[in-house]
C-alpha positions as YAML, in Angstrom:
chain: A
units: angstrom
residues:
- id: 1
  name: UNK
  ca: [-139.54, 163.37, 193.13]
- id: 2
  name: UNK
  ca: [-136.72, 163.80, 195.96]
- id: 3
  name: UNK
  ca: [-133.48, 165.51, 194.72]
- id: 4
  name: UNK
  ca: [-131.71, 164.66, 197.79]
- id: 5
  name: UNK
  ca: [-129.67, 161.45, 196.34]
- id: 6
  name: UNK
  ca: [-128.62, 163.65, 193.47]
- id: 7
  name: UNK
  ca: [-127.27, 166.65, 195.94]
- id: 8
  name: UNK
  ca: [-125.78, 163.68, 197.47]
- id: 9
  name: UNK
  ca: [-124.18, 162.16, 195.10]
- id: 10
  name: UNK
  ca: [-122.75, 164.94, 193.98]
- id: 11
  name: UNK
  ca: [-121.25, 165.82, 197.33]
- id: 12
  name: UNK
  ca: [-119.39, 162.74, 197.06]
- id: 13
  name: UNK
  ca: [-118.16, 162.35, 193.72]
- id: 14
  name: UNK
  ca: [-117.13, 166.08, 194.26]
- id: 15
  name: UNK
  ca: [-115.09, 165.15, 197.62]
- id: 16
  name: UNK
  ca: [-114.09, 162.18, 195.73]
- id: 17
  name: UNK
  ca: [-112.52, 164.41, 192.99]
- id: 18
  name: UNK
  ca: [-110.78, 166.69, 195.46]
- id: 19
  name: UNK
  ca: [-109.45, 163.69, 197.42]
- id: 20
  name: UNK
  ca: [-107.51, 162.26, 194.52]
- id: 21
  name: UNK
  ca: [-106.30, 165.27, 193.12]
- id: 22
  name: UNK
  ca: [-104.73, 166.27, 197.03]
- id: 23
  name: UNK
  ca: [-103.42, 162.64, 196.80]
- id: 24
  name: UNK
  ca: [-101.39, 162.74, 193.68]
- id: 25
  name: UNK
  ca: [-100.32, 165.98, 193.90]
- id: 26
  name: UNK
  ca: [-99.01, 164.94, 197.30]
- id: 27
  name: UNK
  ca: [-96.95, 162.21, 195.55]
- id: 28
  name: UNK
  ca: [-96.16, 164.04, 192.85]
- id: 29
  name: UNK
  ca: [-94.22, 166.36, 195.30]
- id: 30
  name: UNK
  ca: [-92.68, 163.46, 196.96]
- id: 31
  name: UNK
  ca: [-91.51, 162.19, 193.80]
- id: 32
  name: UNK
  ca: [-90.22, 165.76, 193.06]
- id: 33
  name: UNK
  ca: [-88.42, 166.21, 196.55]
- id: 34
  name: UNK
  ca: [-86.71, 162.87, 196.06]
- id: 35
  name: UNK
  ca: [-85.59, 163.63, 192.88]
- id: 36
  name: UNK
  ca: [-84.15, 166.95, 194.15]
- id: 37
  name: UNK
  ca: [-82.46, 165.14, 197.52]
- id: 38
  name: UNK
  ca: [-80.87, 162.50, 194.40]
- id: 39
  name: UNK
  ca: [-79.75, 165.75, 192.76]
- id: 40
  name: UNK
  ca: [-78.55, 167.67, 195.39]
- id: 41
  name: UNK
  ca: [-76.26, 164.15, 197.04]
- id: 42
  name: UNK
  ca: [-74.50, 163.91, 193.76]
- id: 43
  name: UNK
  ca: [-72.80, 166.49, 193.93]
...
């Protein structure tokens, strides 16, 4: 039986994983920056 399409998968879901977690952390500190720029031209 050939593992290979398991190792595979894996590989992918795994870069799939880290992918989506970089994205919303990336717009969760866009959301964050805005907020701070709303803040900080109130005043």
């Amino acid at each position: 039986m050939n593992h290979w399409w398991f190792v595979t998968a894996a590989y992918v879901v795994a870069g799939m994983g880290t992918f989506g977690l970089a994205a919303a952390s990336w717009r969760a500190m866009r959301r964050a920056e805005a907020a701070a720029d709303a803040l900080g031209r109130r005043a």
